[in-house]
N, C-alpha and C positions, 0 to 999 in steps of 0.2 A: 555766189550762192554756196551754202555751205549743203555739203553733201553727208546722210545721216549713214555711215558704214558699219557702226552696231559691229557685229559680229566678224565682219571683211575687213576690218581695220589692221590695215599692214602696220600698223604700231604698235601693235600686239605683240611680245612676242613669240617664237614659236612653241608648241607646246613640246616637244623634244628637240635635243640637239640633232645636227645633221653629222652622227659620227661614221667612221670606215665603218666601225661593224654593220651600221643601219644602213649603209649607203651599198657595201656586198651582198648584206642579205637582200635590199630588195632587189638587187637587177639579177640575182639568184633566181627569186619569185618570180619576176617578169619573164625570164628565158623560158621557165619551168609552166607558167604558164600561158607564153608565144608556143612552143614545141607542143603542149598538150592539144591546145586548138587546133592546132595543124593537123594532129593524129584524128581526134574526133572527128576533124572533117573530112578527110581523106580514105578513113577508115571504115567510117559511121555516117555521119551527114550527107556523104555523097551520096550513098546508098538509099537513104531514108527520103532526101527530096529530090532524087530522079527513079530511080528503081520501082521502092516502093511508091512514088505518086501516081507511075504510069498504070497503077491500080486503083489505087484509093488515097484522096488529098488527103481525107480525114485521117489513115493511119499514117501517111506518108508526116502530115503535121504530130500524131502522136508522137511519133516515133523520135523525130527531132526536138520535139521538147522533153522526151525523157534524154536525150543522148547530151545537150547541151543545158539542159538543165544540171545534169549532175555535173561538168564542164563549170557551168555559171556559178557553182555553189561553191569552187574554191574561191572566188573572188573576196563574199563574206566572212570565211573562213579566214583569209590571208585578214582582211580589215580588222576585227574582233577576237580573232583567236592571238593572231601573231605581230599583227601592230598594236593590239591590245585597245583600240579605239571603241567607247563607249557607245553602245546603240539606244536610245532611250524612244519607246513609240508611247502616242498618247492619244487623247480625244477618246472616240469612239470603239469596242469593241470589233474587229476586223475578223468579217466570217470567211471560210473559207470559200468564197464564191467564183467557179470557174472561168466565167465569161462578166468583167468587167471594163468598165471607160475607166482609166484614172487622170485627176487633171492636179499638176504639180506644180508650184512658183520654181525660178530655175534662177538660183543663187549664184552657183559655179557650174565649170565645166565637167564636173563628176559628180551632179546632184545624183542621173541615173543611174549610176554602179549604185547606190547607198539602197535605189528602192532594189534592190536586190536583195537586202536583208530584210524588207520586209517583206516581199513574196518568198522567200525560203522558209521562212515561219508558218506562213501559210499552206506550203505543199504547193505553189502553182510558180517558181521561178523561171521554168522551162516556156512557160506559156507569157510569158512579157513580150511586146512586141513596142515597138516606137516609133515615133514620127520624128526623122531625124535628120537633117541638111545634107545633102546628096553627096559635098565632098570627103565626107569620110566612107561612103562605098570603095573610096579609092584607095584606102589605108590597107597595107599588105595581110593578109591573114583574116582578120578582124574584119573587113569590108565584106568576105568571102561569109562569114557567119554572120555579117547584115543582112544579106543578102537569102542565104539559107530559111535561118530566121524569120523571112520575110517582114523585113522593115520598112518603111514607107519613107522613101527621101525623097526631101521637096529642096525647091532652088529659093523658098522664102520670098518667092513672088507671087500672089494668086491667079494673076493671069496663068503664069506656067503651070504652078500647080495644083488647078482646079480639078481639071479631066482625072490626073494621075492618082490625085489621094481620094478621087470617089470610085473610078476603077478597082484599086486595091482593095479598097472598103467594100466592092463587093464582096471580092473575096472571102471576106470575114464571116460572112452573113450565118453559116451551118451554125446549130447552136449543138451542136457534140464539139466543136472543135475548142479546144482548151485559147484560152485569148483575154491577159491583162492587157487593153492596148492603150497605150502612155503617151499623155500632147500637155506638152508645154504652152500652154497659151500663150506667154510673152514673145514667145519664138528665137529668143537669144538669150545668153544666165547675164543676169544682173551685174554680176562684178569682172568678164570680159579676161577669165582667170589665164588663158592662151599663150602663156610667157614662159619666159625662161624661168628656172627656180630661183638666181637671183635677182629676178626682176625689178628695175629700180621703183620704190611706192611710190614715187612722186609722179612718175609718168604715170602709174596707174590710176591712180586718184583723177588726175587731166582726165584721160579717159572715162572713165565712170561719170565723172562730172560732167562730160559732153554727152553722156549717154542721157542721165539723166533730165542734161538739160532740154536734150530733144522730147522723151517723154512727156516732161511736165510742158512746155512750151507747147505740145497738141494737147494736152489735155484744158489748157487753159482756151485754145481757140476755138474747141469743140462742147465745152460745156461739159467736161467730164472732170473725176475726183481728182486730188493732186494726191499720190502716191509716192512715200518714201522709200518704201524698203523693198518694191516690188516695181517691174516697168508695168503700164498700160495692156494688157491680154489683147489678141487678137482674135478676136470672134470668129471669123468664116470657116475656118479649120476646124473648132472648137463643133461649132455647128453642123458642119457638114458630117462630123464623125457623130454626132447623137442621131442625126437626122436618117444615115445611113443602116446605125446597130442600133436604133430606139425598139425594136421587137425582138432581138435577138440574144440580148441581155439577161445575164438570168435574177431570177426572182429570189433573191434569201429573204429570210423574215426576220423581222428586229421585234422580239418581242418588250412592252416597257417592264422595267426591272425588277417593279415590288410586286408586282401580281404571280397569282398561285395560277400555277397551267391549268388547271379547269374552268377557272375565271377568264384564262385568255381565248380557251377552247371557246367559253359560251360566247363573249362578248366583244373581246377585241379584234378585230379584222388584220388580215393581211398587210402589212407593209413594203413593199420591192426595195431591195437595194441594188441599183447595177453603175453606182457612181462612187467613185472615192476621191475626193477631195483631200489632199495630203499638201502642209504645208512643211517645207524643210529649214532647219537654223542650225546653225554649227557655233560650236565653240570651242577656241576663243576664235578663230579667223576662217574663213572660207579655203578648203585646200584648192589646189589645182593637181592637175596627175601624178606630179611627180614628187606632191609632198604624200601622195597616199601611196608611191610606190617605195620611198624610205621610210615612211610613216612617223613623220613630225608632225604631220597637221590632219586634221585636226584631234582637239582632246573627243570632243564627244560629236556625234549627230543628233539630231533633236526630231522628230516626226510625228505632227500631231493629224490626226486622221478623220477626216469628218465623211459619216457612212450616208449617201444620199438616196431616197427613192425616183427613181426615174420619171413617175409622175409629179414629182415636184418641181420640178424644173419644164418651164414654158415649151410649147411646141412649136410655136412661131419664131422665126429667126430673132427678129425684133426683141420682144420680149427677152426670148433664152442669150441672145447678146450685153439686154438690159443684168442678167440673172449673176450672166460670167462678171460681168464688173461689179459687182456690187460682193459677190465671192473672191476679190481680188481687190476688194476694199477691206474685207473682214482678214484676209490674209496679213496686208500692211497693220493693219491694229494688235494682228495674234504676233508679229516679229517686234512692233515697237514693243510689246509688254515682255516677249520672249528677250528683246535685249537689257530690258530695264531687270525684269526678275529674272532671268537664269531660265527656265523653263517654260514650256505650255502648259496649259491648265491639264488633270484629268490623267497625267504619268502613269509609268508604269504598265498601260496594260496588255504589255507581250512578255515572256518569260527570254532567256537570255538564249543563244542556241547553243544546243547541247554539243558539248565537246568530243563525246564519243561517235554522235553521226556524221559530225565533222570529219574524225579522222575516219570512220570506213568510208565515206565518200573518196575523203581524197588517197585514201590507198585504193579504191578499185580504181580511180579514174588514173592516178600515177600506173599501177599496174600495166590498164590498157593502153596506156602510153611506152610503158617501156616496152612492150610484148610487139606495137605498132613499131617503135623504132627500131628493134631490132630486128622484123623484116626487112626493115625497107634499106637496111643499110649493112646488115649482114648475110641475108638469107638468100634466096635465088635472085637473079636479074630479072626475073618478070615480075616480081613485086615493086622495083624503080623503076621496071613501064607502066606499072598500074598506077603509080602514084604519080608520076609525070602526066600521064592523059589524065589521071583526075583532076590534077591543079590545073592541068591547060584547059579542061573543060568548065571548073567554076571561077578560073579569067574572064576566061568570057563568057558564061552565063552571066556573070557581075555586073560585067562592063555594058554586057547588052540589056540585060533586066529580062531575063530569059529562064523560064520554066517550061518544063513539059508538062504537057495534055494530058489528063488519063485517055488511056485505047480502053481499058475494061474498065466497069465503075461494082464495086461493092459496096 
């Protein structure tokens, strides 16, 4: 079986070399950015979802999606400012809507970092939330702001994680609370990118081709599409999250383009958008972490954005499982033309981000970084007790999946 890699093709090669200076400055970046989350959390985060919850979840959630939002926004910063990697979104006009589903194809293992640059475009980066496999809870630091964050880790079995991702999913319910919340329907990235940076392609390819051939091998004994560039979506997940926030989503209006607002006033009706259908392609090859922490790969990302109304999408399981595959048929058709032409249809329609709120972003948040480390490591000793029970405390709220109650509600 020949497998169609389009864009993933390790014979590609890379779009920059991998030299010392690229290879210092990232693990520069990465320190710069391990030490700053440490402080955000320890300084701010802590505070914001125990403190502040034990009042109010909704401020307790504002609160950390402004703290780690600005946190989250050197990440695009570092991709676009300083690895110089091209962001290109397309499809549909993307409104600033507080409370959305978004549902994404999942190429590589750092599709999610990239929607990061399109929620900071939007004002609502702070507020992304994911459905993400449980063993990265356990990654040092970074498992802690999963965890914060309030991410939803599942074990990729629905037996286990039926109860746990409709539980969480209550949670969500408040419609004040700010909430992109992000499901991979495939449930794993396409190209299995989890390797070494010189990872040999031939092994990779085996892989992928076994991936693959599992894929299409069910879809063939189920009556379902044969899909190239995408695996088979997983319905139950998909559904259980519409099922759960199908009233809680908000309502933007999409008005159509050539009409005069008094025309739309009199005549056109409402349309809800509370779905974003975002397909992702890179060029020339799919990175993996550690080509986007030297930043050799990739040259460009590609994101084309299809804005959906919530009543358009079926209310029966059935049905809305029929809806997910048939939008993940249209996906595989939008990457075969994206590989053959170079882009999606409809480019261009985000502006690029500004360099200037880039850098006061990341000078306040270096600031509160530096101002936190030199507490904790210059200034009295009771700032290295506070910062040791804080880390020993969100050990184990991590580990256990432990939040506090509010006592007072406002």
């Amino acid at each position: 079986m020949n497998v169609q890699m389009g864009d993933d093709s390790g014979k590609q090669p890379r779009h920059r070399n991998l030299t010392l200076l690229r290879m210092v400055r990232g693990i520069f970046c990465l320190i710069v950015l391990v030490l700053s989350a440490f402080m955000v959390l320890v300084y701010f985060g802590f505070w914001s979802a125990t403190g502040v919850r034990m009042i109010s979840v909704h401020y307790s959630r504002v609160g950390t999606s402004f703290f780690f939002g600005c946190w989250l926004a050197l990440w695009p910063f570092w991709f676009e400012k300083i690895n110089k990697t091209k962001v290109v979104i397309s499809g549909d006009s993307v409104p600033s809507a507080k409370r959305v589903l978004v549902i994404a194809n999942h190429r590589t293992e750092v599709d999610w970092m990239y929607l990061w640059d399109l929620a900071l475009r939007k004002g609502c980066i702070g507020s992304l939330r994911y459905i993400l496999k449980s063993s990265l809870m356990k990654l040092p630091v970074f498992g802690w702001v999963f965890h914060i964050m309030e991410f939803i880790p599942v074990e990729r079995r629905w037996e286990a994680d039926a109860l746990k991702l409709r539980q969480m999913l209550c949670t969500y319910k408040d419609p004040q609370d700010p909430l992109w919340l992000v499901v991979f329907p495939e449930g794993t990235d396409f190209t299995y990118f989890l390797f070494p940076f010189n990872f040999d392609f031939r092994i990779l390819c085996v892989l992928i081709e076994q991936k693959c051939i599992r894929s299409k091998k069910y879809a063939s004994e189920n009556g379902l599409p044969i899909l190239n560039n995408v695996l088979l979506p997983k319905t139950k997940g998909f559904y259980t999250c519409l099922e759960e926030l199908r009233g809680s989503l908000d309502a933007v209006h999409k008005w159509p383009f050539n009409e005069t607002i008094i025309t739309l006033l009199l005549t056109v009706p409402f349309r809800a958008l509370s779905v974003y259908d975002i397909t992702i392609g890179y060029k020339h090859r799919c990175p993996s972490f550690l080509d986007n922490v030297f930043g050799v790969d990739p040259a460009e990302v590609h994101m084309h954005v299809r804005c959906i109304a919530i009543a358009d999408i079926p209310e029966s399981e059935t049905e809305a499982a029929s809806w997910l595959m048939d939008t993940f048929c249209d996906k595989d058709k939008l990457l075969s033309n994206f590989h053959s032409q170079g882009h999606f249809p409809c480019e261009g329609i985000e502006s690029e981000l500004s360099t200037a709120k880039c850098l006061a972003n990341f000078i306040f948040v270096m600031t509160l970084t530096a101002v936190c480390t030199y507490l904790t490591f210059f200034s009295s000793i009771w700032f290295k007790i506070y910062v040791s029970s804080a880390s020993a405390f969100l050990t184990t709220a991590t580990y256990f999946n432990f939040r506090p109650s509010p006592i007072v509600s406002l």
